[in-house]
C-alpha positions in Angstrom: 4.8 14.0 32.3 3.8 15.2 28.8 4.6 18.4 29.3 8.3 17.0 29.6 8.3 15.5 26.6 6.8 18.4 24.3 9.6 20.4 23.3 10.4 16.7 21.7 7.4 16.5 20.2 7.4 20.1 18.7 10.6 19.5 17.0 9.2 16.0 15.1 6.5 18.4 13.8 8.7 20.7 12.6 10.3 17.5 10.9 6.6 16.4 9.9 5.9 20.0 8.3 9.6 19.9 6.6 9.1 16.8 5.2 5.3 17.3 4.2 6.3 20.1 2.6 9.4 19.2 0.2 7.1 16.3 -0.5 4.6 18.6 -1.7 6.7 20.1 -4.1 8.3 17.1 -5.8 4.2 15.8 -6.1 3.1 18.9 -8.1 5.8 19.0 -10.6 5.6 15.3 -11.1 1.6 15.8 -11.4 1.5 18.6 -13.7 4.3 16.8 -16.1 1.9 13.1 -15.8 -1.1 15.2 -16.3 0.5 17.4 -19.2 1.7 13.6 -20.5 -1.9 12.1 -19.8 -3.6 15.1 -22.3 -0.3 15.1 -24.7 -0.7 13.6 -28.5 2.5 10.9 -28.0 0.9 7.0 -27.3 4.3 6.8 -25.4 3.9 9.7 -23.0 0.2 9.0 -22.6 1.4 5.1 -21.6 4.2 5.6 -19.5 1.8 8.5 -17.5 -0.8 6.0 -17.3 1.7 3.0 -15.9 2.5 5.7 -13.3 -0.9 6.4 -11.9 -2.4 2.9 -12.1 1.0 1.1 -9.9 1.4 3.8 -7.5 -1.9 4.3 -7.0 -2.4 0.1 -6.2 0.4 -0.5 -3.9 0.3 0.5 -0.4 2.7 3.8 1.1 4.8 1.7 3.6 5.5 -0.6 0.7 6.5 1.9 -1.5 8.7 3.3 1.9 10.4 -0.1 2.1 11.3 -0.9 -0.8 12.6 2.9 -1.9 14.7 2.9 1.3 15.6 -0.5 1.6 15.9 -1.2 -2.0 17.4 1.7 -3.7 19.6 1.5 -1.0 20.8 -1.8 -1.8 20.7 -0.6 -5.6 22.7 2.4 -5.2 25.8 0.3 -3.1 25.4 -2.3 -6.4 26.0 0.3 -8.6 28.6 2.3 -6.7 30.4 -0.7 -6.5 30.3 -1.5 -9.8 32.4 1.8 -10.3 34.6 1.3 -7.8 33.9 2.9 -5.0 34.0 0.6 -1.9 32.4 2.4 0.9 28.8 1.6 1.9 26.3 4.3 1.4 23.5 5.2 3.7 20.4 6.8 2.0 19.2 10.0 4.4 15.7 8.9 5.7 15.0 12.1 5.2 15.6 12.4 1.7 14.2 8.9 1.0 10.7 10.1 2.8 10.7 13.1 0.7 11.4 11.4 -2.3 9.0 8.3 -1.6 5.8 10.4 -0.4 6.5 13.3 -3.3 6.7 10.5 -5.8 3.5 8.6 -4.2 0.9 12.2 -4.1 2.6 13.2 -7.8 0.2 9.9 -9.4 -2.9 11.6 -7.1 -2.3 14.9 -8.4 -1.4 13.9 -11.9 -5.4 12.7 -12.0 -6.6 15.8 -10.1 -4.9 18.3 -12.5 -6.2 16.6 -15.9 -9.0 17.2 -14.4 -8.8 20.8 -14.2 -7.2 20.8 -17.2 -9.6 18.9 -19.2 -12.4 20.9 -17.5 -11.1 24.3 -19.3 -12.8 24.7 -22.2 -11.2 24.9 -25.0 -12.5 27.7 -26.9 -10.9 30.0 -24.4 -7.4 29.2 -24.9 -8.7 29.3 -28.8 -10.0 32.8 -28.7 -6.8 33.7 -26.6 -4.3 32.8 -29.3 -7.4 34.4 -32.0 -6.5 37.9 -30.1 -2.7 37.9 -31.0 -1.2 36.2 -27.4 1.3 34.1 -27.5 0.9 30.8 -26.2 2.7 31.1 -22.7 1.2 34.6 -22.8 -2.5 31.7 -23.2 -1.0 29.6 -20.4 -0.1 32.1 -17.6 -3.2 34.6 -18.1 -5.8 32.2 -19.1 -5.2 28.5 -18.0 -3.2 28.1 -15.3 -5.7 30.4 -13.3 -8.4 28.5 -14.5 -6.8 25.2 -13.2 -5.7 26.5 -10.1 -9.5 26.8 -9.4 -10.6 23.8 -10.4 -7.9 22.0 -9.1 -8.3 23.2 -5.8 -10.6 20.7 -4.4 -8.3 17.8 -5.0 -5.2 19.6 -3.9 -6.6 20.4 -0.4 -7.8 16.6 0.0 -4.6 15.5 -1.5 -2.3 18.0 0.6 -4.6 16.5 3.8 -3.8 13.0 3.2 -0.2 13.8 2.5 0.3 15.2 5.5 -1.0 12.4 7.8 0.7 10.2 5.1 3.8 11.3 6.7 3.9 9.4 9.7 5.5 6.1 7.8 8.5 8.2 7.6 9.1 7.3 11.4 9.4 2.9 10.0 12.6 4.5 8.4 14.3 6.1 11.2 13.6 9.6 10.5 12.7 11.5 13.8 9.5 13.2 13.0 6.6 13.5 15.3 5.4 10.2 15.4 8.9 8.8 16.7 9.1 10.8 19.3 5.8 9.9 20.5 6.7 6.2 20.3 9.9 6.6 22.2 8.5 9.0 24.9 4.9 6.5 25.0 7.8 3.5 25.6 10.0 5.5 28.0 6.4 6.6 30.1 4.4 3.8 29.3 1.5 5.9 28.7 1.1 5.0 25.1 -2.1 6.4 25.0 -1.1 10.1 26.3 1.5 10.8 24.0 -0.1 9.0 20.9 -3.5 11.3 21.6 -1.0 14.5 21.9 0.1 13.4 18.3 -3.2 13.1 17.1 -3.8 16.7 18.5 -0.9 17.8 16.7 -2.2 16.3 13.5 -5.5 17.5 13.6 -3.8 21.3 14.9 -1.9 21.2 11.1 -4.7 19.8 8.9 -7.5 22.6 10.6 -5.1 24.8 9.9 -4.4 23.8 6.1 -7.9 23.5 5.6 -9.0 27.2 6.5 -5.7 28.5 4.5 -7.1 26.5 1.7 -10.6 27.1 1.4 -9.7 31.0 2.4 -8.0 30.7 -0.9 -10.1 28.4 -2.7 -12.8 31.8 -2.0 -10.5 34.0 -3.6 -10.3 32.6 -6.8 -14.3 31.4 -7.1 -15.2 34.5 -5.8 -15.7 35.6 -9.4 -17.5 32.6 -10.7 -19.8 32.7 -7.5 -20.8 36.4 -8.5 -20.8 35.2 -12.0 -23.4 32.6 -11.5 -25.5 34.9 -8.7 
């Protein structure tokens, strides 16, 4: 019976992974500009990053889910009427996922890169721009290597959670891998067969995450372990 069922369930993990990873992206830029507004001199900027991380990080994901999709839905047909256009408009669950979970992980990896950041010290980037480079010139060869490093940790526990975070996509509609599960677990009624195949699939992706991360978490202490040896 499962075997029926998991060319379905491949292609919701290939939905899981496309989502999981678009959602990646959005979170890093979004954390490196709240952790570059969390260390910046502006009282406004330092706020408005702080407001970010303290409400995101104290309201559950499948709120946040709902009341993106549900909400900016009902936002976006007020304000599209209010210019005149009179058809409705359905968000893509897709899209809204993306957009939800990427804005949810960029307050988590806002805090994990002022960490890194703020664990640099600052005499480097000193003696840096003392030998004649430029400040990008400071930031590509000297910093952002630096925080890569130490940042790391955090990204591989944040990029773990994200990834299970994912299944609230499926309370939207989208058809990732935890839809299909539910509708082939209600078609079968053997709820626990197909639900335990998606856990297998979700441990498969995080095992594998894990040794591509700490494979490259190696490479860049590798140094710093010889260093300290």
């Amino acid at each position: 019976m499962l075997a029926d069922y998991l060319p379905s369930l491949f292609e919701g993990t290939l939905i899981t992974l496309s989502v999981a990873g678009a959602s990646l992206t959005i979170a890093a830029a979004l954390g490196l500009l709240g952790a570059a507004a969390k260390l910046s001199r502006s009282r406004a900027l330092r706020t408005a990053a702080n407001l970010y991380t303290t409400v995101i990080r104290g309201v559950p994901d499948l709120v946040l889910m709902l009341l993106i999709f549900y909400g900016g839905q009902v936002a976006l047909n007020w304000a599209a009427q209010r210019l005149g256009h009179e058809d409705y408009i359905d968000i893509n669950p897709f899209v809204a996922g993306v957009a939800t979970i990427g804005f949810i992980f960029g307050a988590y990896l806002t805090e994990t890169f002022r960490g890194a950041l703020m664990a640099i010290p600052p005499g480097q980037r000193e003696a840096g721009l003392a030998f004649g480079m430029s400040p990008a010139r400071v930031l590509i060869r000297i910093t952002l290597p630096q925080m890569i490093r130490l940042a790391l940790p955090g990204f591989t526990n944040n990029w773990l959670v994200l990834v299970k975070s994912t299944a609230i996509v499926s309370v939207i509609g989208l058809s990732d891998m935890m839809q299909r599960a539910g509708f082939a677990a209600g078609a079968t009624q053997q709820p626990f067969t197909f639900y335990l195949a998606a856990a297998g699939l979700y441990l498969a992706i995080t095992t594998v995450s894990l040794l591509a991360l700490n494979a490259l978490n190696r490479r860049y202490s590798a140094g710093v372990r010889w260093a300290h040896a």
